[in-house]
Each structure stands twice: as structure tokens, then as C-alpha cells.
C-alpha positions as CSV (number, residue, x, y, z in Angstrom):
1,X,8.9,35.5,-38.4
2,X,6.8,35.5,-35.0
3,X,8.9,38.1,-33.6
4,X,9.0,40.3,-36.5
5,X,4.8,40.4,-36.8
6,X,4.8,41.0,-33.4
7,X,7.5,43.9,-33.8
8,X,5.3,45.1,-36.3
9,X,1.9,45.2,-34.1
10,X,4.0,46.2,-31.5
11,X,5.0,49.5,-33.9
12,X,1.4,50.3,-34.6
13,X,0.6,50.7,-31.7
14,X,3.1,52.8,-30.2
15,X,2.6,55.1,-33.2
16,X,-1.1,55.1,-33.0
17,X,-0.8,55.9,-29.0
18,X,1.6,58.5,-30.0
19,X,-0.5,60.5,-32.8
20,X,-3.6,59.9,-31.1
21,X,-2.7,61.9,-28.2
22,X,-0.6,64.6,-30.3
23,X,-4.2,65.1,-32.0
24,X,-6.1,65.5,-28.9
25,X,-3.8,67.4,-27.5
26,X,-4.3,70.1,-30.6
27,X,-7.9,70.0,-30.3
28,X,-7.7,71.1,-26.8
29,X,-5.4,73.7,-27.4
30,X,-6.7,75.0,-29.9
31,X,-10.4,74.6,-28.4
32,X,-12.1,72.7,-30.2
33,X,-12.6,70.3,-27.6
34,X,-12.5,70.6,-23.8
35,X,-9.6,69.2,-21.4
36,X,-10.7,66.5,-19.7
37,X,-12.5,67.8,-16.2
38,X,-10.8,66.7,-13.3
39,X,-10.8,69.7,-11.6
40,X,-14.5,71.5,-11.0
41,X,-15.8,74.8,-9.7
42,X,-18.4,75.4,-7.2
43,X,-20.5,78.3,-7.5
44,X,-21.7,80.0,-4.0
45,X,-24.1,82.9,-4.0
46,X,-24.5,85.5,-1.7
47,X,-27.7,87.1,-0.8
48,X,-27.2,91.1,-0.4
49,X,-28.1,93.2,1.7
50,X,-31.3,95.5,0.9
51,X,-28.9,98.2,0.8
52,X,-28.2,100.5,-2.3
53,X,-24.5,100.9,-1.3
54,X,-22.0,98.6,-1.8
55,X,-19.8,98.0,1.1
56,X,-15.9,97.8,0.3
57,X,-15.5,94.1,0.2
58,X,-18.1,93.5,-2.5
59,X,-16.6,96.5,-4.3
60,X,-12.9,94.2,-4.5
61,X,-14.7,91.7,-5.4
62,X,-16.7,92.6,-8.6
63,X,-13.8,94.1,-9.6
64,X,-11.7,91.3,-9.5
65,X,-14.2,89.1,-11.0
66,X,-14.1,92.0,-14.3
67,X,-10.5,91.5,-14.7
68,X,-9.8,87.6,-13.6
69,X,-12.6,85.2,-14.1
70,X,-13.5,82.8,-11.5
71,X,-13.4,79.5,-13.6
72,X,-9.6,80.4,-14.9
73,X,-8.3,78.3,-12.7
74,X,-9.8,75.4,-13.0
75,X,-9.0,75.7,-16.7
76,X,-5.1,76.1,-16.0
77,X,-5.3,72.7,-13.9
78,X,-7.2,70.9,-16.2
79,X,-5.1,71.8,-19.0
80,X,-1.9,71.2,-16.5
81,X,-3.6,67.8,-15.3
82,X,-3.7,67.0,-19.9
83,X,-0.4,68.0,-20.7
84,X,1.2,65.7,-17.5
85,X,-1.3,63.0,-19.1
86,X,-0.5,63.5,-22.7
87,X,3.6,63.8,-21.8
88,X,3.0,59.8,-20.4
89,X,1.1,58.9,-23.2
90,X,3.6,60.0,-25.6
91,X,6.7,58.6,-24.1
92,X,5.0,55.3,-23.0
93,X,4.1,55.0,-27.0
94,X,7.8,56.0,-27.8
95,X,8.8,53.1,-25.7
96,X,6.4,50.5,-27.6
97,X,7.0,51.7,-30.3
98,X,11.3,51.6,-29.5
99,X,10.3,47.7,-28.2
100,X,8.6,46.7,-31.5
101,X,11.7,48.3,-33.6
102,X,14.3,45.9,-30.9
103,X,12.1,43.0,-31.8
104,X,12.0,43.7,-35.7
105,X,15.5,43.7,-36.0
């Protein structure tokens, strides 16, 4: 009887582990809530010159900011760095979960 409550708990748990990260993992994909930060961005400025012109190299690089933000990829990793986290999650519940179904039987 023991090992059957236990199986039982043991089921919860694994299914709540399970759902729990299958949510979160919807609200960050769907953005309603943010990844978890791990990886940050650091924001330099640079003074320019009193000229009116722009010199080539800042040309490149306002362009490049218009078509490819700067904070993409810190985004990518910290979704990368969820979905890694979220794929444990889910087969370490799968495996309670398994455990508790070996001990209700």
C-alpha cells in the first residue's frame, strides 16, 4: 500500500514537472513572458567626430544595425539556453513519472 501512495506522489510530480515547463515554455514562445536571462548585452557608445560626414565604417554600421538588431542574439541564446533547460525538465519528469508508474504496479 506504501509503495503504491508513493507511486502515486511519485506520478504527480513527474506530471506536474512536465506541464509546468510545457506552459512556460508557451509563454516564452509566444512572448508573453521573457526567457530566462543568462546571456546579457553590453551597450558601448561612441563619441563622433564634429564632422557632418560620415566616414565608411559608421556608414556599415547603421546600416547593419537597420536590418539586424544588436540584442538578436542574445535573444537566440537565451531562447537556445530555455529550450536545452526545458528538454531536461521534461524528460527528467517523464522519468519520475515512468518510476511512480514501476512502483504502482
Amino acid at each position: 500500500m506504501a509503495n503504491k501512495m508513493v507511486g502515486y506522489t511519485l506520478l504527480a510530480i513527474g506530471l506536474v514537472i512536465t506541464f509546468w515547463t510545457l506552459y512556460q515554455s508557451y509563454t516564452i514562445f509566444t512572448d508573453k513572458a521573457s526567457a530566462p536571462m543568462i546571456f546579457k548585452t553590453q551597450v558601448v557608445e561612441q563619441k563622433s567626430k564634429v564632422n557632418n560626414q560620415l566616414d565608411l565604417k559608421q556608414q556599415i554600421e547603421q546600416r547593419i544595425s537597420e536590418l539586424l538588431p544588436l540584442d538578436i542574439l542574445p535573444k537566440m541564446l537565451n531562447l537556445l539556453a530555455w529550450l536545452m533547460l526545458a528538454i531536461i525538465l521534461i524528460l527528467g519528469g517523464g522519468q519520475i513519472a515512468a518510476l511512480g508508474i514501476k512502483m504502482i504496479k
